[in-house]
Backbone bond lengths (Angstrom), bond angles and torsions (degrees), N, CA, C in turn:
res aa  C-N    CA-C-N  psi(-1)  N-CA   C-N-CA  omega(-1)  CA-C   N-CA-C  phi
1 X - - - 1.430 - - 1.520 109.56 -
2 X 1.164 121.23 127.08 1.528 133.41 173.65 1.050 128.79 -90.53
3 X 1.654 113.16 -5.04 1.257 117.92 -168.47 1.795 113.79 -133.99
4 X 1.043 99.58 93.05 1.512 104.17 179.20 1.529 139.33 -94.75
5 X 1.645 103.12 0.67 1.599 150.18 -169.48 1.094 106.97 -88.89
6 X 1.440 146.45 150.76 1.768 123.81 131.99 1.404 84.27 -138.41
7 X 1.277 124.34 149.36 1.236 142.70 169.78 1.578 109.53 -123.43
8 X 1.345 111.10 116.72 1.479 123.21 -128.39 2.089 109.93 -123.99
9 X 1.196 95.54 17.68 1.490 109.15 175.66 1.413 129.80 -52.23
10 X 1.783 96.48 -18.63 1.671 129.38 179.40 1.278 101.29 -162.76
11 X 1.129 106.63 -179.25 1.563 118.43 -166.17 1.567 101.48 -77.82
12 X 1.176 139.57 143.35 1.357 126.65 -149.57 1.435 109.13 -135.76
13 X 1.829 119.72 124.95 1.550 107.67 -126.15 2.402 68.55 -101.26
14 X 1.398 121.31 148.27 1.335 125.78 -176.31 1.401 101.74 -176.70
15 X 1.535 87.54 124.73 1.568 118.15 172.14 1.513 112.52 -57.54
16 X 1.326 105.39 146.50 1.779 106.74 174.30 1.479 114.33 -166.20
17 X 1.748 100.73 105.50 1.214 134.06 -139.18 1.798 85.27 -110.35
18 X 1.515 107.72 129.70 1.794 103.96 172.37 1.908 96.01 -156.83
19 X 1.548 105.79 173.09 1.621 117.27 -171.63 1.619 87.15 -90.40
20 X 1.317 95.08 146.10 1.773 105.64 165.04 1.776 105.74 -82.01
21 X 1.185 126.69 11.56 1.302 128.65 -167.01 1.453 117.80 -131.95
22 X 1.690 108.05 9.33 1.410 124.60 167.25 1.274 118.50 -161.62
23 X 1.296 106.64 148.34 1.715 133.07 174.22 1.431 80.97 -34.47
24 X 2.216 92.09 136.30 1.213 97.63 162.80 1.549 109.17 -118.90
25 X 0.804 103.99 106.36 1.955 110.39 -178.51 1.455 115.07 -95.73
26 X 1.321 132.94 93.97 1.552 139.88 -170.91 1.558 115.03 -110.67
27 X 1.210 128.96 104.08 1.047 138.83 168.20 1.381 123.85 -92.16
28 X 1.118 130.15 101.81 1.237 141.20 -149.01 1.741 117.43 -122.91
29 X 1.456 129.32 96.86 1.428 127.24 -176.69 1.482 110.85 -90.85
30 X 1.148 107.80 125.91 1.792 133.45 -162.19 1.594 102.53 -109.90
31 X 1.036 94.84 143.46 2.258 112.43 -163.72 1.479 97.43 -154.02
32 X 1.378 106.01 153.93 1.041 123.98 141.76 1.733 119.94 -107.22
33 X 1.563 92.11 -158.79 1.702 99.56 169.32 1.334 109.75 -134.78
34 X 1.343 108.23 107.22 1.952 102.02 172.90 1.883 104.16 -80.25
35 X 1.508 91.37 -176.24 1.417 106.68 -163.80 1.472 136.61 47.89
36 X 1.175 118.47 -176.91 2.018 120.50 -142.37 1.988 100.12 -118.63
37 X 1.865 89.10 -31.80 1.660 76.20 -166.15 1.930 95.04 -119.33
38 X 1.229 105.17 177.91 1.555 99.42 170.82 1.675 123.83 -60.76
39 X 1.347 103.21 -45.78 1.407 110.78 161.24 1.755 127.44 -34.16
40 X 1.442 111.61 -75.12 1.604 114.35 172.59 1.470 111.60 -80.85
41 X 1.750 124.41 19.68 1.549 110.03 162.36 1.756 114.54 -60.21
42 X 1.226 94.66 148.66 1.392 96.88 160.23 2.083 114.23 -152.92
43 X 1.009 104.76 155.56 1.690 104.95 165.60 1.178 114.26 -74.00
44 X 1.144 129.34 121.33 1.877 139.15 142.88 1.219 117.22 -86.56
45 X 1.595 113.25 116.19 1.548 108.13 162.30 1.508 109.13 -65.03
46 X 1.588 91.01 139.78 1.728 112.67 -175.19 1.936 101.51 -60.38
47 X 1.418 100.98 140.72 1.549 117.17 -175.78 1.542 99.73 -78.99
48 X 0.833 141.90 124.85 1.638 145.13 169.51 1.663 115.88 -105.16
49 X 1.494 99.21 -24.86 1.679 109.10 -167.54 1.561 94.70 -62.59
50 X 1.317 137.06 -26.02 1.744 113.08 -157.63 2.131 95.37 -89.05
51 X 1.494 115.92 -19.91 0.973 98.39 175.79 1.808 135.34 -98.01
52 X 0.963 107.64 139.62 1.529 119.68 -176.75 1.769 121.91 -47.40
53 X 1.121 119.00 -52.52 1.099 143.23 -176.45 1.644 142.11 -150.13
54 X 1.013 133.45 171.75 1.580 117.52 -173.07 1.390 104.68 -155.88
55 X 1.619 149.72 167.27 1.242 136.13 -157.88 1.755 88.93 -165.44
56 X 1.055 121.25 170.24 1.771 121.39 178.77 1.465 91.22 -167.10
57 X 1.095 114.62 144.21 1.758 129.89 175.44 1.419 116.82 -149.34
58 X 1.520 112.16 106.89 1.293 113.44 -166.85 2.233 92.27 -114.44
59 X 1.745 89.58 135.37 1.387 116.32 -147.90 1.223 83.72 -121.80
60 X 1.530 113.73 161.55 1.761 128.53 162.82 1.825 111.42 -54.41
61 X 1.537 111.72 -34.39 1.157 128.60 -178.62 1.461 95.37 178.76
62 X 1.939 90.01 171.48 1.366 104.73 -175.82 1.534 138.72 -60.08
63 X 1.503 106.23 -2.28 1.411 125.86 -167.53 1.117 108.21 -118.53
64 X 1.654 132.19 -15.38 1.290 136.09 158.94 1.232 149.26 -34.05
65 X 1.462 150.48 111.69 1.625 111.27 -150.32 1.331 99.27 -107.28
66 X 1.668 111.17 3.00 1.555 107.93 -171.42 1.744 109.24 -93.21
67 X 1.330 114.99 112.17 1.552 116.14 169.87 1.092 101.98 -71.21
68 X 1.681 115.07 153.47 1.556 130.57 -145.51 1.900 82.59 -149.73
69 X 1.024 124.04 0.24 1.295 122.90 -174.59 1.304 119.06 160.68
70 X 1.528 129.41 136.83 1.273 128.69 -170.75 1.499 96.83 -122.00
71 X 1.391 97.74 -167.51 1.760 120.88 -155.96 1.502 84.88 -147.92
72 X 1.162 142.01 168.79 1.446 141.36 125.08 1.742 116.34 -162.74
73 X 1.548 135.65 125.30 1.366 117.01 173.92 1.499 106.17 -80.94
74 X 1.598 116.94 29.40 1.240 100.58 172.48 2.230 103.76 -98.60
75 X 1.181 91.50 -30.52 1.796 107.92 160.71 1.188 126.98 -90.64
76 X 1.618 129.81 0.99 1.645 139.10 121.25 1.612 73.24 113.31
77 X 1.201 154.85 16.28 1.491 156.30 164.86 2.034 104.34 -72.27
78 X 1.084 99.84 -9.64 1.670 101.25 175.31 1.761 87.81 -142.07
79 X 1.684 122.09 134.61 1.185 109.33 -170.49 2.135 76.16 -117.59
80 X 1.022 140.90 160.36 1.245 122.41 113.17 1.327 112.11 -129.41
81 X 1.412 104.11 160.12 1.945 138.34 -168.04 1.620 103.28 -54.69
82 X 1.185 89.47 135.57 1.435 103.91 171.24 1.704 115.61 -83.87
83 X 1.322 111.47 -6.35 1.289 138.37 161.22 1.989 125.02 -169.97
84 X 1.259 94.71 134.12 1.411 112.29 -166.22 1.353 135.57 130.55
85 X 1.088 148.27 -142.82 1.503 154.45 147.07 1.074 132.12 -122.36
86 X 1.333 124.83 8.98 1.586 120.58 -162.23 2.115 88.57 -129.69
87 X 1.084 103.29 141.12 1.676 120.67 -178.58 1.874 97.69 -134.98
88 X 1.230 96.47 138.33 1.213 123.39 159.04 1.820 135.86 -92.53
89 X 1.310 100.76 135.49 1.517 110.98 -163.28 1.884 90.52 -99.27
90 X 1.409 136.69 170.88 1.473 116.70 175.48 1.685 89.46 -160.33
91 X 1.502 146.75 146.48 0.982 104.34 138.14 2.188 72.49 -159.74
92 X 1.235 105.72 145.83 1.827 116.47 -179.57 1.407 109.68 -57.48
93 X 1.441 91.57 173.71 1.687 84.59 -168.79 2.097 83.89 -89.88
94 X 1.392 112.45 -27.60 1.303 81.74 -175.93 1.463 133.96 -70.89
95 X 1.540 97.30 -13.33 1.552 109.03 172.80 2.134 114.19 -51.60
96 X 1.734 88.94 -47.29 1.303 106.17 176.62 1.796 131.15 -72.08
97 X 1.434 83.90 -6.03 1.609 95.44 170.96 1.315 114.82 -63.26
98 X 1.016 139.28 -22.04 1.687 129.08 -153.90 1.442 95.53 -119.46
99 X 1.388 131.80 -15.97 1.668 107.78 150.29 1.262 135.38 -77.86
100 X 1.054 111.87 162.78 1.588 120.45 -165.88 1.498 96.38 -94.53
101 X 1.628 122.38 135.09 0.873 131.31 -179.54 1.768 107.80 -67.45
102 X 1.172 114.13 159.24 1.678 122.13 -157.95 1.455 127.46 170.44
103 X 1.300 126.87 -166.86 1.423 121.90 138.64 2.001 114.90 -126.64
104 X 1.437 81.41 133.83 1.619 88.31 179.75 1.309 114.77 -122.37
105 X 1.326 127.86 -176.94 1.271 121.45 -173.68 1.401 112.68 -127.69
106 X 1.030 123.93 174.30 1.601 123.82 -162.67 1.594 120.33 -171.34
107 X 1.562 129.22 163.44 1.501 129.67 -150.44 1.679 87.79 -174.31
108 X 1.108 90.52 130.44 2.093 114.09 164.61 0.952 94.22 -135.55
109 X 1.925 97.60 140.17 1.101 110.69 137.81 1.221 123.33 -150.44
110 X 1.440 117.74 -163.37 1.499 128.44 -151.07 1.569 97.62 -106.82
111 X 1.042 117.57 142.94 1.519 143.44 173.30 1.157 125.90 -94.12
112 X 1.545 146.31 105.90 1.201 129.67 170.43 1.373 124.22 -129.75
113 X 1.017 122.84 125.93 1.886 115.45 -153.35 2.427 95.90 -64.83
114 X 1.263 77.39 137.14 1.634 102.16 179.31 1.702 113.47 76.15
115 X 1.359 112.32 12.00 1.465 123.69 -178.62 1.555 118.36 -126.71
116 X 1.436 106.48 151.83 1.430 108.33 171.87 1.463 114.99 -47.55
117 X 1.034 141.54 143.64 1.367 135.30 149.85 1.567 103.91 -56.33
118 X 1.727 106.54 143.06 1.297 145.63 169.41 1.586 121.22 -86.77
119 X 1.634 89.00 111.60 1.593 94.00 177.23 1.085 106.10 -80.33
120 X 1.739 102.29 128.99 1.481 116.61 -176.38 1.971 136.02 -112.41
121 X 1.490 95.49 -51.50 1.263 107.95 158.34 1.679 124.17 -141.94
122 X 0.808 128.55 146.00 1.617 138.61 170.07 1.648 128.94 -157.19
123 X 1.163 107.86 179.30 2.003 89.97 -144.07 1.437 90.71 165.57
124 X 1.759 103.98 176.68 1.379 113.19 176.11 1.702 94.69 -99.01
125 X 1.871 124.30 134.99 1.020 121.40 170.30 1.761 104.08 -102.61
126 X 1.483 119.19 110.20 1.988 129.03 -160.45 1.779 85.57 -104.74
127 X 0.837 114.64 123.63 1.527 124.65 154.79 1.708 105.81 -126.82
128 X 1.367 90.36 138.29 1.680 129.71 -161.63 1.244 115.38 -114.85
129 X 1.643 102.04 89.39 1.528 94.03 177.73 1.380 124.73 -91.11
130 X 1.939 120.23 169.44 1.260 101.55 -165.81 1.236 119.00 -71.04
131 X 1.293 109.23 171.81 1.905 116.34 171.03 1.512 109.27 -105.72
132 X 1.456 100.28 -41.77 2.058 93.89 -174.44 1.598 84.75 -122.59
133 X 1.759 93.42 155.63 1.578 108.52 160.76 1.177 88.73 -77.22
């Protein structure tokens, strides 16, 4: 994984590259950018506490209707903090055994009870399967 950042001003489009032959455990710290000029910028870790839940569905592509793999913090495979900025992605390697290595595509988002869900992240999701034992 190359990307351990999200800068979070919009939904923030990031690749997420893992082995089909191991646990993928991704811990990921989310920011924005306050202020107008370069001078008063600053980083804010992203607020997670007002939302409820979060979901991710990685598809052949964006027009696909067949999910090839889910996300959900209702199956603890997406955790986020009850305080902080950084959320976790989780899912075994045996879970990850039965896809075919490729590139697919993928979309999270944020949950908030009496609100639209929040588009959050999406990207190409590449899993790499092995070549040698």
């Amino acid at each position: 994984m190359s990307i351990t950042n999200l800068d979070l001003r919009t939904d923030e489009d990031a690749n997420i590259e893992l082995n089909a032959d191991r646990d993928f455990n991704w811990s990921l710290y989310s920011y924005w950018i306050s202020g107008t000029t370069r001078q008063d910028r600053g980083e804010v870790g992203f607020d997670f506490s007002a939302y409820s839940g979060a979901t991710m569905e990685v598809r052949q592509n964006f027009t696909s209707s067949d999910i090839i793999l889910s996300f959900s913090t209702d199956d603890s495979s997406i955790v986020l903090p009850s305080s902080g900025s950084s959320f976790q992605l989780y899912k075994s390697a045996e879970q990850l055994s039965t896809i075919r290595g490729g590139k697919y595509e993928y979309d999270m988002y944020l949950h908030k009870a009496g609100e639209l869900k929040r588009a959050f992240l999406r990207g190409q999701f590449i899993i790499h399967n092995q070549i040698t034992n």
